[in-house]
Backbone as a ProteinNet text record, in pm:
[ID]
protein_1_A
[PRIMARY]
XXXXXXXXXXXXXXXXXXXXXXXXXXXXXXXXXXXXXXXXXXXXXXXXXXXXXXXXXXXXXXXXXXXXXXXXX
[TERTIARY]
-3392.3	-3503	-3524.2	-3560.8	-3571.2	-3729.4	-3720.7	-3885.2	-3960.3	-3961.9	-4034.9	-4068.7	-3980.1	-3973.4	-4096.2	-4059.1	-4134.4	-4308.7	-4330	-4441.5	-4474.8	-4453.1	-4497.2	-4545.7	-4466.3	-4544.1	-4631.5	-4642.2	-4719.7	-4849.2	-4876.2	-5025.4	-4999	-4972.4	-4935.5	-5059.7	-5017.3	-5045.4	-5192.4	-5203.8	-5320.1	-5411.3	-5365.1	-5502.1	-5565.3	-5496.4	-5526.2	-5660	-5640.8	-5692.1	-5821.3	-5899.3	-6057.8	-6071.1	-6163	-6183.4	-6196	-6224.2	-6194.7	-6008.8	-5972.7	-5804.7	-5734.6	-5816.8	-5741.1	-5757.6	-5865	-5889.7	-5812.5	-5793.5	-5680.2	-5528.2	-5503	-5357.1	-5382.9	-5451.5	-5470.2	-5421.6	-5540.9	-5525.1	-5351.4	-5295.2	-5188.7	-5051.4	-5087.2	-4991.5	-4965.2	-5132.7	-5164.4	-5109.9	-5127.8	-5047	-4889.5	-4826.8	-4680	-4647	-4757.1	-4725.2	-4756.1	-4841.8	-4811.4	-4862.3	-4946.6	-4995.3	-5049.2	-5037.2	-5048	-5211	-5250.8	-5395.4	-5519	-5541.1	-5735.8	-5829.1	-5910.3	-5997.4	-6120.9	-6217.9	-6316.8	-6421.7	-6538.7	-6658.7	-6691.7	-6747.7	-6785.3	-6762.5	-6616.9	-6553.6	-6494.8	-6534.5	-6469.2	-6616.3	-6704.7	-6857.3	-6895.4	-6841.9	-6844	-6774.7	-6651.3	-6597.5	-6640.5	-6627.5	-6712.1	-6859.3	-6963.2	-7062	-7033.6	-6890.3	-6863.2	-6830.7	-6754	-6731.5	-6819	-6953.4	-7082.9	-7086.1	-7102.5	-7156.3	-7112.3	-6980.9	-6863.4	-6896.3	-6912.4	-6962.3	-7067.9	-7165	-7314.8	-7314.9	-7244.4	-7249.1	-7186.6	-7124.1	-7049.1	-6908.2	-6845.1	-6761.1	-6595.1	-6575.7	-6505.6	-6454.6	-6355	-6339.1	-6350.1	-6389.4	-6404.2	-6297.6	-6291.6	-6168	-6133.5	-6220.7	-6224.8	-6163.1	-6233.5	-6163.8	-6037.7	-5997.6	-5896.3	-5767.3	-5773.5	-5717.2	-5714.4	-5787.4	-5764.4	-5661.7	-5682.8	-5589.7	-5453.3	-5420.2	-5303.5	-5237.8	-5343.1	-5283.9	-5189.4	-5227.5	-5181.9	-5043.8	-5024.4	-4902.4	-4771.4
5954	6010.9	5929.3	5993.8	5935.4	5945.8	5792.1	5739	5849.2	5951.7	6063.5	6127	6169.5	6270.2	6169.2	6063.8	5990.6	5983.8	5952	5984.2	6086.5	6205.6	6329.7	6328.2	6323.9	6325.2	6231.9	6126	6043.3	6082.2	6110.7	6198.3	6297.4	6385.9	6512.5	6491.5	6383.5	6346.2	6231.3	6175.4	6158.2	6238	6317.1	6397.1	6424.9	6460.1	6501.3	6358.6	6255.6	6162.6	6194.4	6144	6100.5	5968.8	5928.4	5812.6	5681.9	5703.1	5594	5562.5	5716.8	5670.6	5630.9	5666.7	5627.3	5451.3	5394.3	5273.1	5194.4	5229.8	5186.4	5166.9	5267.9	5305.2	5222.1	5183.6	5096.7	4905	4908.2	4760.2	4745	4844.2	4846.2	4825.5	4907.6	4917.3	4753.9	4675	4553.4	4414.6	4465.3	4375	4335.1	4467.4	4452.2	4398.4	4397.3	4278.1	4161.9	4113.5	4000.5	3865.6	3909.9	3818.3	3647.1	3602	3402.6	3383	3501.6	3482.1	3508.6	3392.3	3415.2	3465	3565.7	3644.2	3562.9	3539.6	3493.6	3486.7	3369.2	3446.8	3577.3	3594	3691.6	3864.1	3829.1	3942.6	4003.7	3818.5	3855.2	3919.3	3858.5	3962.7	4056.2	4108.5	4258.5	4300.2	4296.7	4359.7	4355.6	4223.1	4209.7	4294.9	4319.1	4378.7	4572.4	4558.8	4742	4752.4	4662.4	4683.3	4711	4606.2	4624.2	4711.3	4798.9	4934.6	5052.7	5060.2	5127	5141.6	5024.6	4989.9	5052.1	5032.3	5038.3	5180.3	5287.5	5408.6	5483.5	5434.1	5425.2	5476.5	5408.9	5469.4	5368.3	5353.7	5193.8	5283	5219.5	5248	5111.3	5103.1	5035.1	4965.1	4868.7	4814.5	4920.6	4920.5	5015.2	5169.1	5237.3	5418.2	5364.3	5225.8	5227.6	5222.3	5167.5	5082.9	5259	5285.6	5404.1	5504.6	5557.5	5612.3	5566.4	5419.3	5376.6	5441.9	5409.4	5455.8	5570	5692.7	5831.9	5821.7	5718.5	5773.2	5716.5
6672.1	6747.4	6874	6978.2	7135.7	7099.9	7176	7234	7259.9	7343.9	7416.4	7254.1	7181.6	7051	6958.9	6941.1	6859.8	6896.9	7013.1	7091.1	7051.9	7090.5	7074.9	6945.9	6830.4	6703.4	6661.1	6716.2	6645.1	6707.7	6829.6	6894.5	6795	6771.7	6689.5	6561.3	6522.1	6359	6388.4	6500.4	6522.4	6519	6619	6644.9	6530.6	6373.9	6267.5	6185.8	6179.9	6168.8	6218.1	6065.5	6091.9	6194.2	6256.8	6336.8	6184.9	6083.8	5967.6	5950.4	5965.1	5938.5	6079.4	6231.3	6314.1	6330.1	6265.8	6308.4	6172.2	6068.1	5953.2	6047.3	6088	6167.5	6274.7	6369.3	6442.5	6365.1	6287.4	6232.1	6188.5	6164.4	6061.8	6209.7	6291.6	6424.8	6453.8	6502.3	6525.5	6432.8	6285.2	6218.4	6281.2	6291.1	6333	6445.5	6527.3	6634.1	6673.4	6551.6	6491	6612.4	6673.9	6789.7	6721.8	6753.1	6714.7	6771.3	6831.6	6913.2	6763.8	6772.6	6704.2	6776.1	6721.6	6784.9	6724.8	6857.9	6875.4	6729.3	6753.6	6631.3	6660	6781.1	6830.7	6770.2	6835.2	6774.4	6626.8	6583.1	6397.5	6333.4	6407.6	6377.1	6369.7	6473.9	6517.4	6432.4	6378.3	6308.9	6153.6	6150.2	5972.4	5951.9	6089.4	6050.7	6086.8	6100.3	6119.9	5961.4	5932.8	5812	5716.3	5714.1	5626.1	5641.5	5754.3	5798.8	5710.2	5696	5634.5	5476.6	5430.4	5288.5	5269.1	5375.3	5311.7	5310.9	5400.8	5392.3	5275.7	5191.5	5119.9	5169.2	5249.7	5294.5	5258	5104.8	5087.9	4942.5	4884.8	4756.6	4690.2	4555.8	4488.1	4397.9	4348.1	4271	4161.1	4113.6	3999.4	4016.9	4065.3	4140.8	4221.5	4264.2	4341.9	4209.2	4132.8	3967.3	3917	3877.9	3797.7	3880.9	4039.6	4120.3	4092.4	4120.4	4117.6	3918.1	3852.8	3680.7	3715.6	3829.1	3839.2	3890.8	3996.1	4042.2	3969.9
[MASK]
+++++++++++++++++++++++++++++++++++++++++++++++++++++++++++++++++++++++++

């Protein structure tokens, strides 16, 4: 597959993405490039209190419903 082809689908399959799964696919992109840079307090704040956010909405799976899912596949 050519760069241009690959592009195309991966917007394709975005667009489909909730803003919860585009920011998963984000962190996950970011892992792979693997930067040596520490991100600020600041910014580890911000993120740790989006996260509360996420939780408190209930928007998280639990060990438990996550454990029983995995039993299925």
């Amino acid at each position: 597959m050519n760069n241009q082809i690959v592009n195309k689908e991966i917007n394709t399959y975005l667009s489909l993405l909730t803003i919860e799964q585009k920011t998963s696919v984000l962190g996950l992109i970011k892992s792979f490039l693997k930067t040596d840079e520490r991100i600020s307090k600041k910014q580890y704040n911000k993120e740790l209190s989006a996260a509360e956010k996420r939780i408190a909405k209930g928007k998280s799976v639990s060990q438990e419903s996550l454990q029983k899912s995995s039993d299925r596949w």
